[in-house]
N, C-alpha and C positions, 0 to 999 in steps of 0.2 A: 513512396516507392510504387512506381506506375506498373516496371517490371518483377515479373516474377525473380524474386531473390532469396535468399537464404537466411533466416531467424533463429539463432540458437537462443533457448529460454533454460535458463538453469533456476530448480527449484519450481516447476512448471507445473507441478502436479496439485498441485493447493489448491486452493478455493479461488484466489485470483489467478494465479497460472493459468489454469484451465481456460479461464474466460481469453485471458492474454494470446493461450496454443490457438484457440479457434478463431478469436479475430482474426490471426493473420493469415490462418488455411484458410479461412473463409476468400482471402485476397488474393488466391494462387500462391500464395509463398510456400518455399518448402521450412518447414516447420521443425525443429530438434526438440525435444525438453531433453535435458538432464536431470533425473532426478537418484535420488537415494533410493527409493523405495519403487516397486510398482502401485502406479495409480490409477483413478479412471480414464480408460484410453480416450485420448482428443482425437474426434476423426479429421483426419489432414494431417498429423502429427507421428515423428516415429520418438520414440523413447528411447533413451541410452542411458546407461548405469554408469552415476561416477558417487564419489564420496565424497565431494564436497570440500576436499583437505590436500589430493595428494593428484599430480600427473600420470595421467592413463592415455589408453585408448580412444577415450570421449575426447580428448585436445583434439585430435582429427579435424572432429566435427566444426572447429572454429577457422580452419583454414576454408577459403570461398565462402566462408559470413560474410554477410554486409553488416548483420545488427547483431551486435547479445545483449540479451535482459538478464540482469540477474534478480532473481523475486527470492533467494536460497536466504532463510534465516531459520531459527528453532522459535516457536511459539512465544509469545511475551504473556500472552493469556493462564498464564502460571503463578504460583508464589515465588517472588524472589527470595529463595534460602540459596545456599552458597554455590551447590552443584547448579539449578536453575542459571542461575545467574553466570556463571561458566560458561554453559552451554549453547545460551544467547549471546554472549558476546564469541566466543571461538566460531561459531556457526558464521557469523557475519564476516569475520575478519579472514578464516582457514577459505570460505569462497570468495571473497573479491581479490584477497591476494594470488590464489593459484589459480583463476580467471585471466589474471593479471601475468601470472610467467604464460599460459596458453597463449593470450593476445602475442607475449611477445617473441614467441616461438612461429608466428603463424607467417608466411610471405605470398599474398599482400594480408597484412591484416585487417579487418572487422573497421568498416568505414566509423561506426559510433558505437557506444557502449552505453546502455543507461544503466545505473545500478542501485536499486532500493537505499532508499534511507526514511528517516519518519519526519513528519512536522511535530514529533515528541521535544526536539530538537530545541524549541523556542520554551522561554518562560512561561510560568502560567500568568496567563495576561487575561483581565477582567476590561482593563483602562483603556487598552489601543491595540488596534491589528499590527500584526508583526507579521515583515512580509522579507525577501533576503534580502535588500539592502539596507533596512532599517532594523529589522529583529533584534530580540536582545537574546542572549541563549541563555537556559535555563543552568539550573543544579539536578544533581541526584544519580542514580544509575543507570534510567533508561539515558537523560541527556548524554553521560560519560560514554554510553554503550553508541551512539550516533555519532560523537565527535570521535571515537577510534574509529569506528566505522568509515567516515566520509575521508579520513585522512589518511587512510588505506586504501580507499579508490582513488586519493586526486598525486597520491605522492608515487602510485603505482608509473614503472616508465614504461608507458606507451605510447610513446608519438607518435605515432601512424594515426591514434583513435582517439575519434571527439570523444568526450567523456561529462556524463548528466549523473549527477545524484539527485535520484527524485524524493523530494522531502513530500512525503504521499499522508493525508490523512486518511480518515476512516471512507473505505468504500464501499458504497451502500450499492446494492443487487440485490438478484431474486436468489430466492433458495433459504432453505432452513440452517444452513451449513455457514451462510457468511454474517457479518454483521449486523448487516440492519436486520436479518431473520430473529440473532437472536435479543433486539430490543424490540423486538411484533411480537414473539414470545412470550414476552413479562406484559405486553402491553394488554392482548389478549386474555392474561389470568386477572385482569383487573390489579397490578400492583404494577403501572405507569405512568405515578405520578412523578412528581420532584424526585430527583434524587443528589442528596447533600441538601445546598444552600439554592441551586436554582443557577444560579447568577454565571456558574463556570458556563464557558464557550464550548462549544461543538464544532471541530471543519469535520468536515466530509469532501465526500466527492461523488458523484452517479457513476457508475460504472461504465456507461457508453462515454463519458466523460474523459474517465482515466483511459479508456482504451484510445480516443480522439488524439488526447493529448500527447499517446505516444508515435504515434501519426507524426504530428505535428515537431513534435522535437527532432523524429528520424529526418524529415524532412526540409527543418531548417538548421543547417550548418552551422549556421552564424551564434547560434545559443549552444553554449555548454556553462559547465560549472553548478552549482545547485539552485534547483527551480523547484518553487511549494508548488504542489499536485492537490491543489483541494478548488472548491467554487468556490464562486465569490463573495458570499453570503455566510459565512460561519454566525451561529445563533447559539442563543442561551439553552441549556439543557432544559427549563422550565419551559423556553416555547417550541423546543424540540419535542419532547414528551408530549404535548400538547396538540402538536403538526401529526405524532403518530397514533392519540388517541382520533383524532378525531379521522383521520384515514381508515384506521378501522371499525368505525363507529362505536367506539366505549367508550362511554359517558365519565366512566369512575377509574380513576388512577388511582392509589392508594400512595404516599408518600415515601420515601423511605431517609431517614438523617444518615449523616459520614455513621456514626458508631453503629446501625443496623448494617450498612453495607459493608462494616469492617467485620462484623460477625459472618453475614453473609459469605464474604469473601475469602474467609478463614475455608467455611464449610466445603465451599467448591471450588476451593483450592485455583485461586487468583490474586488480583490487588485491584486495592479500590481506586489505583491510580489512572487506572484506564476511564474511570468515570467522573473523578472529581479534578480532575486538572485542567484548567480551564487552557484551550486548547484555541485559540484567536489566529488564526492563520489565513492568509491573503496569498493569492497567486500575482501577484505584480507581472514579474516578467514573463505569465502568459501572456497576460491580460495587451502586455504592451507590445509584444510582438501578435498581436493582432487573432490571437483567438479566443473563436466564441462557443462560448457553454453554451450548451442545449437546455442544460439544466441548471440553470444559476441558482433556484430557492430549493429548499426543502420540502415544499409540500408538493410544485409540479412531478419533484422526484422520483417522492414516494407514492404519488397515484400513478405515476408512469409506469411502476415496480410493481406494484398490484396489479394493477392491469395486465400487464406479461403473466404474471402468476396464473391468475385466473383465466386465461388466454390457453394456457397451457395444462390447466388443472384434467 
C-alpha cells in the first residue's frame, strides 16, 4: 500500500497487535484497533470498543477499509478444562463470524482480509516439513479449535474480499511480555536445557518477518486461502535451547523431561502442549511467490532481538 489507506486491526491490543497497530502508522495509514478492553495506546492509532460477538457502532469503522486483521482470540496459554476451552474456541469463531456480517454490511467493502489462524494446525511431525499443500493435519483440541476456525473465515460470504488465513507460528520479538522473552526468562535462571525428548520441531517467525509478510500478502492479490506464517528454517527444541543459551551467554541449561513439565505446567496453570509438540512448519507459498526473510535462522534472530533490547535499555 503506497497510499495512505485505512487498516482496521481487531484484537490490536496484545502483544502482536501492537506491534501490527505501529507498523502500519509508522506508513501513514490511518490505523483502527478494535479491541475489548483498554490497552497500551499505539501512537498513530485510534481505539474502538467492540465485543467481539455482537454488531455495533465499531462496523462503521470497516466501511472505507482497504484491509482488516483480525489477531482477536482468548489466550491458549491456559489449562484446557471445560470453560478454557469454550472460551478459546467462542472467541475465535463469535469474531470472524461477525467481522464477516460487518464485511458484508459494508459498500465497497475491505479490498482483503487476513484472519489469524495457527500452524497448530498440522501434526506433530518429527519426519518432514509440512507445508499447505502437502501437510497432514493433526488431532486433538487445539487442531479441532483451527479447523472450526478457518472454516468460519473461508465459508464466511464475502465476495467483494480476498480472504488469507495466516497459519502463523510462534513470534519471536523484544520484550518481556511475548514469547521469545519468556523462553530468555528460563534461559537466564539457568533451567534452558532440553525440554521433553529434544527432537520436537520449533517454527517460529521474527517479528519484522510477520509484519513483512503482511505487506506482502496485502499487496499481492493473486494469493489467498491459507499461507504458513513461519521462516524457513524450523529447528529442534534441543538446538533451539541451545541457539538461546548461547545468545545469552549461559553455559548451563538444566534439562527438564515431559513429566517435570507436566508438573510444571499444572503449577502455572498452562499445558505442556505448547512445548512438546513437535511443530515442522514451512512457508512454501511465501517462499514461492517470491519473498524473502530477513531472517530465515534462529540465531541471526535472536541477536537481532538483543540487540534492539539492549539499544533500547
Amino acid at each position: 500500500m503506497s497510499t495512505r489507506t485505512k487498516v482496521v486491526i481487531a484484537g490490536g491490543s496484545g502483544y502482536l497487535g501492537r506491534f501490527v497497530a505501529a507498523h502500519f502508522a509508522r506508513q501513514g495509514h490511518e490505523v483502527v484497533i478494535l479491541s475489548r478492553r483498554a490497552g497500551a495506546p499505539v501512537a498513530g492509532a485510534r481505539m474502538v470498543e467492540w465485543d467481539g460477538r455482537t454488531l455495533g457502532e465499531w462496523a462503521r469503522e470497516l466501511n472505507g477499509a482497504a484491509v482488516v486483521i483480525n489477531l482477536a482470540g482468548r489466550s491458549v496459554n491456559c489449562r484446557y478444562n471445560a470453560r478454557n476451552r469454550e472460551e478459546i474456541l467462542a472467541s475465535r469463531l463469535d469474531s470472524t463470524r461477525v467481522l464477516a456480517q460487518a464485511i458484508a454490511g459494508c459498500d465497497p467493502p475491505p479490498a482483503v482480509w487476513l484472519n489469524s489462524s495457527s500452524a497448530t494446525l498440522y501434526r506433530h511431525a518429527e519426519d518432514r516439513p509440512m507445508d499447505e499443500a502437502t501437510g497432514e493435519i493433526g488431532k486433538g483440541f487445539s487442531v479441532e479449535v483451527v479447523q472450526q476456525w478457518e472454516r468460519a473465515f473461508f465459508e464466511a460470504q464475502t465476495p467483494g474480499t480476498r480472504k488469507v488465513a495466516l497459519r502463523t507460528a510462534m513470534v519471536f520479538g523484544p520484550g518481556d511480555d511475548g514469547v521469545l522473552g519468556a523462553f530468555l526468562g528460563i534461559v537466564r535462571k539457568g533451567l534452558g536445557g532440553t525440554l521433553g525428548s529434544g527432537r520436537q520441531y520449533v517454527s517460529w517467525i521474527h517479528i519484522d518477518d510477520f509484519l513483512r509478510s503482511l505487506d506482502w500478502l496485502i499487496q499481492h492479490p493473486e494469493i489467498d486461502g491459507a499461507v504458513n506464517v513461519a521462516a524457513p528454517n524450523p529447528l529442534t527444541n534441543r538446538e533451539m535451547m541451545r541457539n538461546l543459551r548461547e545468545a545469552c551467554g549461559q553455559r548451563i541449561g538444566l534439562p527438564a523431561t515431559a513429566w517435570m513439565l507436566e508438573v510444571g505446567a499444572v503449577v502455572l496453570g498452562t499445558e505442556t502442549e505448547l512445548l512438546l509438540k513437535s511443530r515442522r512448519v514451512v512457508p512454501t507459498r511465501l517462499l514461492e511467490s517470491g519473498f524473502n526473510f530477513r531472517y530465515p535462522t534462529l540465531s541471526g534472530a535472536v541477536q537481532q532481538i538483543l540487540a534492539v533490547e539492549r539499544a533500547g535499555a
